[in-house]
N, C-alpha and C positions, 0 to 999 in steps of 0.2 A: 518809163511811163509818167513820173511823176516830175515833171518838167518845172522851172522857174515860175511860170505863169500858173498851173495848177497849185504851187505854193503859197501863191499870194496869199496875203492877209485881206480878208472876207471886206475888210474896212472899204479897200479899195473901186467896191463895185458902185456902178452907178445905185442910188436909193437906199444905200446903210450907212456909212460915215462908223463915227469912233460908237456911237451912243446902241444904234441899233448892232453893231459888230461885237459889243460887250454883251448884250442881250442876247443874243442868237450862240455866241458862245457859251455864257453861263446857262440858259437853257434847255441847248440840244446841241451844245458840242459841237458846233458848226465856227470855226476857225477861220478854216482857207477854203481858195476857189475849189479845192478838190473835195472838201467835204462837201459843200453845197452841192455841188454836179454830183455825188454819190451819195446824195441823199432822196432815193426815187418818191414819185407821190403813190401813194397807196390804194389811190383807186383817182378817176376822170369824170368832169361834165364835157357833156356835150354843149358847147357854146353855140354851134351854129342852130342849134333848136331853142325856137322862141316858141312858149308856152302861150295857149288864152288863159284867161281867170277861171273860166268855167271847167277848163281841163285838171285843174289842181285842186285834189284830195288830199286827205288826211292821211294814207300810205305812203306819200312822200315827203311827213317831218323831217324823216333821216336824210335828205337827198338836198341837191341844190337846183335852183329850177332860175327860167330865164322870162319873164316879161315884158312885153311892148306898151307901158301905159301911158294916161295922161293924169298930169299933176289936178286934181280936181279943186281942191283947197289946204288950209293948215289950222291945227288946232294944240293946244296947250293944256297939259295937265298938270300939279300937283305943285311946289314948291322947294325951293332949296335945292337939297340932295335927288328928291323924288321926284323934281322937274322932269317931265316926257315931252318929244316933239313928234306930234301924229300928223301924216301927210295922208289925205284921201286920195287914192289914184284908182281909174278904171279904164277899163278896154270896153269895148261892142259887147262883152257877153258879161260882163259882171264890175263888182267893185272889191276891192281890197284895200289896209291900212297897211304904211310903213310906221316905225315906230323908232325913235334913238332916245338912250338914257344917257349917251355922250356926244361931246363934240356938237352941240347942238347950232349955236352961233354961226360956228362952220358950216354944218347942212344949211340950214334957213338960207345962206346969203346965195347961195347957189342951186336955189330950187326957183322955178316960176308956176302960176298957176296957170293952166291951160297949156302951159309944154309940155309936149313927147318926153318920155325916157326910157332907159332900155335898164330892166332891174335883176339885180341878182342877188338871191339871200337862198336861206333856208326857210320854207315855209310854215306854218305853226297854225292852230284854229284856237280861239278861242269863241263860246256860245257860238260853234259853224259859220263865224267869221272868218276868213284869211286873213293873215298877218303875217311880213316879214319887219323880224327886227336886225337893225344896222345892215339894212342892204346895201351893196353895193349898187351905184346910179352913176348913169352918162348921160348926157343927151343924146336924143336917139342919131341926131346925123353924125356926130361925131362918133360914136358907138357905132354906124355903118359906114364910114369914112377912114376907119383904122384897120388896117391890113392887120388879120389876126396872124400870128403866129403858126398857129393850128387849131383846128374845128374843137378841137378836146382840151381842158384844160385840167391841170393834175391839181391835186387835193394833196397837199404835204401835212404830215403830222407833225402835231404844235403841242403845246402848251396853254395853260388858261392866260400867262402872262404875256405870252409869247404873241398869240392870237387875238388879246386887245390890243397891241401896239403894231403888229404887223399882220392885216389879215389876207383872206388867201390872195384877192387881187394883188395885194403889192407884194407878197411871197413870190405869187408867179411872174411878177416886173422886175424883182431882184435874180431869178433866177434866170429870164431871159435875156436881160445885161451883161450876167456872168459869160454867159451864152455867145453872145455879139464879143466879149473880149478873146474868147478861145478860136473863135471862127477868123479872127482877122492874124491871129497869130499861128503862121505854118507848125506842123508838127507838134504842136502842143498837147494831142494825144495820141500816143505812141499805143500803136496796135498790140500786145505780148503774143498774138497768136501765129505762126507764122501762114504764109496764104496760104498753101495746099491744107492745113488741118482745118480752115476756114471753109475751103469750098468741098473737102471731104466730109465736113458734118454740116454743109448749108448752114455756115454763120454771116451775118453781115459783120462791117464791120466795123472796130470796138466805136470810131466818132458816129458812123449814126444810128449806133446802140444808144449810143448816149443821148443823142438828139432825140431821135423817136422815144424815149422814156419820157423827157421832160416836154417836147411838144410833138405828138404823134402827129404823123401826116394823112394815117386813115389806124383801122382797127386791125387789119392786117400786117402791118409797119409795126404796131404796138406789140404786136403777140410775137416777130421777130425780135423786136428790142427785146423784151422781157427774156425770150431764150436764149440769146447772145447772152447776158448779162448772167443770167440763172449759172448759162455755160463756165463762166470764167469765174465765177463763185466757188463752185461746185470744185472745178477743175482746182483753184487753189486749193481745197480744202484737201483733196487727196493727194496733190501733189506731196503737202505737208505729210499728210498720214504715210503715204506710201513710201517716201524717203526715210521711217522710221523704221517702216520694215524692212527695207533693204537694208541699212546697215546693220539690222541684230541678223538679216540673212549671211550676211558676209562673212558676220563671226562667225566660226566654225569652233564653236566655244561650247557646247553641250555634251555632258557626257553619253557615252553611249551604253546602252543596254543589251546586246546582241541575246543573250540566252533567254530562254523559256523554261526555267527551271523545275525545281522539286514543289516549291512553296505555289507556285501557280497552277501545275500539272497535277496536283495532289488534289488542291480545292476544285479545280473547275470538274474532272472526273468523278470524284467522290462526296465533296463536302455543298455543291452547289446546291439552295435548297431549291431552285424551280429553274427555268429551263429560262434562258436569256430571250429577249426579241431582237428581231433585226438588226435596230437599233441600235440595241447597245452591242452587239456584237461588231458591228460597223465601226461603233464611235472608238472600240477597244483599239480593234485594226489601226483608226487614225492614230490616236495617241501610239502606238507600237511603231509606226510609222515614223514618228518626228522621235521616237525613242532611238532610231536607228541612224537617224538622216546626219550625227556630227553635231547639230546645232540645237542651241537651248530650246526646248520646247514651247510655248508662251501658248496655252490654245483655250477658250472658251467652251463651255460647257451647257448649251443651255438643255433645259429638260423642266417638263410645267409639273409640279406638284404629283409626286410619287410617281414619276415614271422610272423610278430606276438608276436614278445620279449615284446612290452612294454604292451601290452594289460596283458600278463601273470604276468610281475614286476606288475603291478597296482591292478591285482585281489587278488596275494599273500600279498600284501602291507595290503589287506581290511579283509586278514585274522588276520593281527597284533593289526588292528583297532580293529576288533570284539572282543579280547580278553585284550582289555585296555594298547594296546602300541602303542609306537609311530613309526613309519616309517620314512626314508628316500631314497633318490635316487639322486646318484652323477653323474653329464654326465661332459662330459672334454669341452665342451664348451658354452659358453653363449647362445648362440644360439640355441645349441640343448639343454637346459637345459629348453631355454623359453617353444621352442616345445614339451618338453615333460608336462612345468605347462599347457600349454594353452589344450591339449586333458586332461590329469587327472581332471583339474578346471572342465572341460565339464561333464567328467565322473562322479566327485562328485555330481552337482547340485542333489538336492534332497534325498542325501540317506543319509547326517546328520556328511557327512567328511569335515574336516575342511584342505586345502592345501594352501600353503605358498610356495615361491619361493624366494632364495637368492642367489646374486653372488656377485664377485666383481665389477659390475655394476651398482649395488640395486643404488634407490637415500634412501633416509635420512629414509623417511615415511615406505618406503617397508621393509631397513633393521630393521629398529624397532621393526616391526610387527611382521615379525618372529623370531627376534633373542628372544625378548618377548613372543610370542603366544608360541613358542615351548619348552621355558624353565618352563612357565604356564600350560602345558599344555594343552592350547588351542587347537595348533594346532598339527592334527592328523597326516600331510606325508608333509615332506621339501621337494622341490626341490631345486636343486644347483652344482656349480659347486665347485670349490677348496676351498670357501667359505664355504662351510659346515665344514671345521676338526678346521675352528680358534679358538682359545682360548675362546672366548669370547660368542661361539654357544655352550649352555648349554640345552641337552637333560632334559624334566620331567621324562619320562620313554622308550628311544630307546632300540626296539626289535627287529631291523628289518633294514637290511640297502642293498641296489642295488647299485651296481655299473655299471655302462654301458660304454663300448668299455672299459672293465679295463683296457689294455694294455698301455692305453693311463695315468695312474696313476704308480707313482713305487708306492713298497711295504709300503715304511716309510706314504706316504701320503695315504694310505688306511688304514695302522695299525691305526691311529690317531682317525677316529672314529669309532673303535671298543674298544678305551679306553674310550669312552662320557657314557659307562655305566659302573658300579661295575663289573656285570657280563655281558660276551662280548653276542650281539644281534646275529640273524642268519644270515648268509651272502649271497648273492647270486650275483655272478659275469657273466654279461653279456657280451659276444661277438660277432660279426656279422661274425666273419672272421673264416672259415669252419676252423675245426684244425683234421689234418688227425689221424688216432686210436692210432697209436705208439708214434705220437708224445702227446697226450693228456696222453697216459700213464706215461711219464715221466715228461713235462711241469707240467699238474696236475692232477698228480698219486694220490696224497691225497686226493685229491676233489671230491665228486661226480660228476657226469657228466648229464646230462640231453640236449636234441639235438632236436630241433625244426625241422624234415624233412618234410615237406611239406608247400609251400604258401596255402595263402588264394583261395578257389574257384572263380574264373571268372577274377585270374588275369593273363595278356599273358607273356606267354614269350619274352624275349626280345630277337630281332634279332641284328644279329652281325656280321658285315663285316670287311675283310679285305683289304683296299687301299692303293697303294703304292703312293711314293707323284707326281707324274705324273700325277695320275689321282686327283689333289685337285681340279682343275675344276670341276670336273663331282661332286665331293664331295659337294663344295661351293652353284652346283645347288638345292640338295638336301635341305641341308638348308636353304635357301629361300624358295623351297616347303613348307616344315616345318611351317617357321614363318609364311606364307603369310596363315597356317589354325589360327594362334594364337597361337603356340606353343612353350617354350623357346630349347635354346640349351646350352649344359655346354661343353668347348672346355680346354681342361688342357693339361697341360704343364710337363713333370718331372722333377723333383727337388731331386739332389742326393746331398750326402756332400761335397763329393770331388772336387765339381765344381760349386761349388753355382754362381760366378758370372757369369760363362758361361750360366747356365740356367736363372736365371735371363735373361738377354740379349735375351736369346731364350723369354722365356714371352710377354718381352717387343717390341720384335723386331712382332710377333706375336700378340699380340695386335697390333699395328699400321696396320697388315696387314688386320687384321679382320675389322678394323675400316676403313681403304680405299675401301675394297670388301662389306662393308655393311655400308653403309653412313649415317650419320643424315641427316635429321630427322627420314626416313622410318626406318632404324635400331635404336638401343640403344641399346650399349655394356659395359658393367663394368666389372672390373676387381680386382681378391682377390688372396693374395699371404702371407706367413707365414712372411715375414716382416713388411709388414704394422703394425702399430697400433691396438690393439686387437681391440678398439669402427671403426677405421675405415674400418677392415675386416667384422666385426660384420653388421654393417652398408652396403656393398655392400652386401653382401648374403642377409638380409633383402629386400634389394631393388630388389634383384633378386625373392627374394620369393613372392613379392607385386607383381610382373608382370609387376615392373616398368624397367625392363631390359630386352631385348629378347634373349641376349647373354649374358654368365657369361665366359671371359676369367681367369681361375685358375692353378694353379699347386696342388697337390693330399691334400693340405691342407681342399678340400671337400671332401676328402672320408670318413671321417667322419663329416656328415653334418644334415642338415632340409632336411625335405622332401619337397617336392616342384610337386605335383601331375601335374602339366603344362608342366614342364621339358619331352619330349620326345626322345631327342638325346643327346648322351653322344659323344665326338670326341676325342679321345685320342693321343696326338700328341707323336714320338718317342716311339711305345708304345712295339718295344721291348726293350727300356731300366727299363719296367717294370716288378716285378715278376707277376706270374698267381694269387697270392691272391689278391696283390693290384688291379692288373686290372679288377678283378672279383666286389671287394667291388665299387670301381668306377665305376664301369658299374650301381650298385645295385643302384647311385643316381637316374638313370631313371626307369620308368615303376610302378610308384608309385600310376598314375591314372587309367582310363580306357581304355585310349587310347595306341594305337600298338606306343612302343618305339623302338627306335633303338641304340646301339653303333660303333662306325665305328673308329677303328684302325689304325690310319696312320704312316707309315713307309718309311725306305731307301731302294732302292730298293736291297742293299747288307744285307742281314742275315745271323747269324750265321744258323747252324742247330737247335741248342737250342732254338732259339730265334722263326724259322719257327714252331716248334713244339708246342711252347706257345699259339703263336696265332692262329694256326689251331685250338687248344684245345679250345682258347676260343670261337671260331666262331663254335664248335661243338655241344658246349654242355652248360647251362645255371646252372649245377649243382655243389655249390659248394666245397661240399665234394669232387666231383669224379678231381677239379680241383687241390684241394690241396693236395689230391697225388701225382699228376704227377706232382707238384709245389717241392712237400718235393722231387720226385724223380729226377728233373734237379737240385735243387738249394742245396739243402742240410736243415738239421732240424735248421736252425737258428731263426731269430727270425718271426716268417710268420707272423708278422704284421708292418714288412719295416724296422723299425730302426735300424734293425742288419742284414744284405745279406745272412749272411751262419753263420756256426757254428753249434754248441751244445749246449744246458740245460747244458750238462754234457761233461768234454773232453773225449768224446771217443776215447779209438786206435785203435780199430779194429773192430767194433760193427759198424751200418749203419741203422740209425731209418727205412731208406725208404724203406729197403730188411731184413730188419732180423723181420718181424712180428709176428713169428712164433714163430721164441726164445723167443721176447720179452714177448709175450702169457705164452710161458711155465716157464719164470723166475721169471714171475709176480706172478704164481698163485704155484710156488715153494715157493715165498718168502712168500705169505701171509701162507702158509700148517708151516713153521719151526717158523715165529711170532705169530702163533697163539699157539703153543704149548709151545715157549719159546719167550717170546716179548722182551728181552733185550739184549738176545742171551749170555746168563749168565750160561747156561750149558757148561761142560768142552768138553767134543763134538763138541759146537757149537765156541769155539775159533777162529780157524781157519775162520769160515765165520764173527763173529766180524769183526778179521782185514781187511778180502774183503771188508767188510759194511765200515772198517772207511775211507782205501783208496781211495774209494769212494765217500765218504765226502767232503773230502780235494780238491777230483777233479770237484765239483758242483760249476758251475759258479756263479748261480743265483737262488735263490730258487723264482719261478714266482706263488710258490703255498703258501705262507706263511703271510697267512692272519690271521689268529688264534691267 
């Protein structure tokens, strides 16, 4: 596909030279003719519509609009640097000013007064005047005398530098050049698709995918272009993914677990304290499944806030036991690591499991035990936090390893104890945080997937308001309601990067106020934030979870946290500077017990639209799947567990995880139909999609699936 002529150096095109080919490289990465031609425009004017003066409003500042005027007069303002050249132009129904703060000389010598022209800018009002500045101007016979290309013209994304030296007119002259060189040269773009999988999913093909992107021939042409190209996006993208999972399929490298032993049969009869759901009875099944299948297990876990995740780690954990291995389970914090020894300790009495817990907290005696018991033998399931991958934590026989809120782990620190055995254990990666279908398809395509949909019977939903800060009175009385049954409250703060010390300040200034509105002695309020000291963040949540605190002021450092079944109100301050997964997982800290929890939203009283739609959704609806759609569809496929706002897995260009699920459906199950028949993609046939797969490659940010 990527032929001599698609390599060219960008210089070569008619209207760039060395000067503008340095520029468009240094900034937007544009090289060669192949970048240029894949670099789609991101939205079209309609050229063939000429606007009157009287038709253009003020709602199309953001737009580009086309006029038929005449030059009326010229006028001059201001001096030096500040020099402007204003040109009066009007039609039959009005009048309008053009404006240029550059290139002045240039314009003047090529305007006439009383001449036609045919104008193109963005339009702007100042005091309900029109005004376009540095329009684009032709004379109008020459402007109807050039054979347009196409009715539509694409709108390329620029730069501020980028876009005074080359603006859209001559973008769309450099690109139509490029254009005129591939058309006169056969074969210069090589189809990867072969024809029957073209005319089985009604694809045009790859040259006037391309064509129609860059100059559409109608709006139907365009919306084919766009899905051709969407297609071969997509189709790379799983190619990639899918060739990963065929190879960890092929190993038949995982141990197997065949028995259902004493340690399982004991607890699930006798020691279970409530009766399973569906669910997770399902999700056991799966897992028991890949425990059987010969092959390493690799499967994802998702489940939204107390539905039941650890209960499931802990029965699969007693599947490893019954079969003479050793188990672990890794949580990202001391605190939820304790939480998970202190229920499993529970779980185990009596059924002849041996559990251990290590962190970097252990004192002398506790790290001994296990670092000992588990190298012996002895001991049957580690808990721990980053403490489990040290050198020095020497498995007797690990078969079996959990990781919990994995996100909160990169890849290098998870690969680590999957090297504690010769042959790697089965892995099962837990998260709380809903991950919408398309984006699971590519985050982790590899993985199997398994999905906790429903909570436990008799627990409530939790109710969710939205209050503006006006009303924090009314808000402040509630919680006093609250405390005054014995209730805690969690009041968080957000904490972005860009502005750590600003938010900080907000915490602190925030606490003080919590602490003047809720007094000692009748209140006690403590406070936890991602700076403090790991033992003294540790230490406040503790004291929160004892009930020696009735307020916990925090920043979302709890959203992965202890459960705290007392906790009823979650208050979320600023909380449209929050996405919908965050705010959903935050919310999940309450409603742990039996009692009617609540979360309550506080805001400015100015919102984006965005921002109202968030919060509506969350005061809608308690489900987190249905949130993190419409999260992937405001925000974009980034990282929906905070640390990254927007983005891609993979740089897409034109592909859209949150509206193309359809594609992504049929590219997926394209790609596994051509690896299943050729897995390396080593037939001469399949060349062409190779090099889609390796492009592909090159452009995967992060592989979030590559535990194996």
């Amino acid at each position: 596909m990527w032929m001599s002529l698609l390599s060219r150096d960008i210089k070569f095109v008619g209207g760039v030279g060395e000067a503008r080919a340095r520029l468009l490289d240094r900034e937007i990465g544009v090289r060669t003719i192949a970048d240029l031609i894949y670099r789609f425009p991101y939205r079209y004017i309609d050229r063939s519509r000429i606007l009157r003066i009287d038709e253009v409003d003020e709602s199309m500042d953001s737009t580009y609009i086309q006029l038929r005027c005449r030059v009326v007069g010229f006028a001059y303002s201001g001096e030096l640097r500040k020099r402007r050249f204003m040109v009066e132009c009007s039609d039959a129904t009005g009048s309008c000013e053009l404006v240029w703060f550059h290139g002045i000389k240039w314009i003047e010598r090529r305007l006439e007064v009383g001449r036609e022209y045919l104008i193109f800018g963005r339009p702007s009002f100042f005091r309900n005047r029109l005004s376009i500045i540095h329009p684009d101007i032709e004379p109008i016979e020459q402007a109807l005398s050039r054979k347009q290309q196409s009715g539509f013209q694409g709108i390329y994304a620029s730069t501020e530098r980028l876009s005074e030296a080359i603006g859209v007119k001559t973008m769309h002259t450099i690109v139509h050049n490029a254009w005129q060189l591939i058309a006169a040269e056969k074969d210069a773009i090589r189809d990867p698709l072969p024809e029957d999988m073209r005319r089985r999913n009604g694809l045009m093909s790859l040259y006037d995918a391309l064509y129609n992107i860059h100059f559409p021939q109608s709006a139907e042409r365009l919306r084919e272009a766009q899905y051709r190209l969407k297609y071969d996006e997509l189709l790379g993208v799983q190619l990639t993914i899918q060739a990963r999972r065929s190879e960890r399929k092929a190993r038949n490298d995982g141990f197997l677990f065949p028995r259902v032993g004493e340690a399982f049969n004991t607890f699930y009869h006798t020691k279970l304290p409530f009766s399973l759901t569906a669910a997770q009875q399902r999700v056991i099944k799966e897992i028991r499944g890949d425990m059987l299948s010969g092959r390493q297990m690799n499967r994802l876990l998702q489940g939204d806030v107390g539905s039941g995740k650890t209960m499931v780690a802990f029965m699969s954990m007693l599947l490893a036991v019954d079969n003479g291995f050793q188990a672990c389970i890794m949580a990202p914090t001391e605190i939820l690591a304790r939480q998970h020894y202190a229920s499993m300790s529970r779980f185990a009495e009596g059924i002849g499991v041996r559990v251990a817990i290590l962190t970097g907290a252990s004192k002398t005696r506790e790290r001994r035990t296990a670092i000992e018991g588990i190298a012996s033998g002895d001991i049957d399931i580690l808990i721990g936090t980053h403490a489990l991958i040290e050198d020095k934590v020497q498995f007797a026989n690990l078969g079996y390893v959990v990781i919990d809120e994995q996100h909160r782990f990169g890849v290098e620190q998870r690969a680590k104890l999957w090297t504690k055995n010769l042959q790697p254990p089965h892995i099962l990666v837990m998260t709380a945080t809903p991950i919408p279908r398309t984006l699971a398809m590519t985050l982790y395509g590899d993985l199997e997937v398994s999905v906790i949909d429903e909570l436990p019977p008799g627990r409530k939903p939790i109710r969710t308001f939205h209050y503006y800060d006006s009303a924090r009175l009314r808000m402040f009385g509630f919680l006093r309601e609250e405390i005054a049954k014995g209730r805690q409250v969690y009041i968080v703060y957000p904490l972005i990067k860009e502005s750590e010390k600003m938010d900080y300040k907000d915490l602190y200034d925030g606490f003080e106020s919590i602490s003047r509105d809720f007094p000692l002695p009748q209140y006690r309020t403590t406070v936890c934030h991602g700076k403090m000291k790991n033992e003294d963040k540790e230490a406040a949540m503790a004291q929160f979870k004892r009930g020696e605190a009735d307020i916990l002021v925090a920043t979302s450092v709890i959203e992965v946290g202890v459960d705290v079944p007392n906790a009823t109100v979650m208050v979320i301050e600023s909380a449209e500077r929050f996405g919908l997964s965050q705010l959903h997982q935050l919310r999940g800290r309450v409603g742990r017990g039996g009692e009617q929890s609540y979360c309550i939203l506080m805001s400015g009283d100015k919102l984006s639209k965005e921002s109202r739609a968030r919060l509506d959704a969350m005061c809608a609806t308690n489900d987190g799947f249905e949130l993190s759609e419409l999260d992937l569809k405001l925000r974009g496929a980034g990282d929906i567990h905070g640390t990254q706002q927007s983005g891609d897995a993979f740089e897409l260009n034109i592909a859209n995880l949150a509206t193309d699920t359809q594609i992504m459906q049929l590219t997926r199950d394209e790609a596994i139909a051509i690896l299943d028949k050729d897995p390396k993609l080593e037939r001469s046939e399949n060349a062409l999609l190779a090099e889609l797969r390796e492009r592909h490659r090159k452009r995967e940010k992060i592989d979030f699936s590559n535990i194996s």
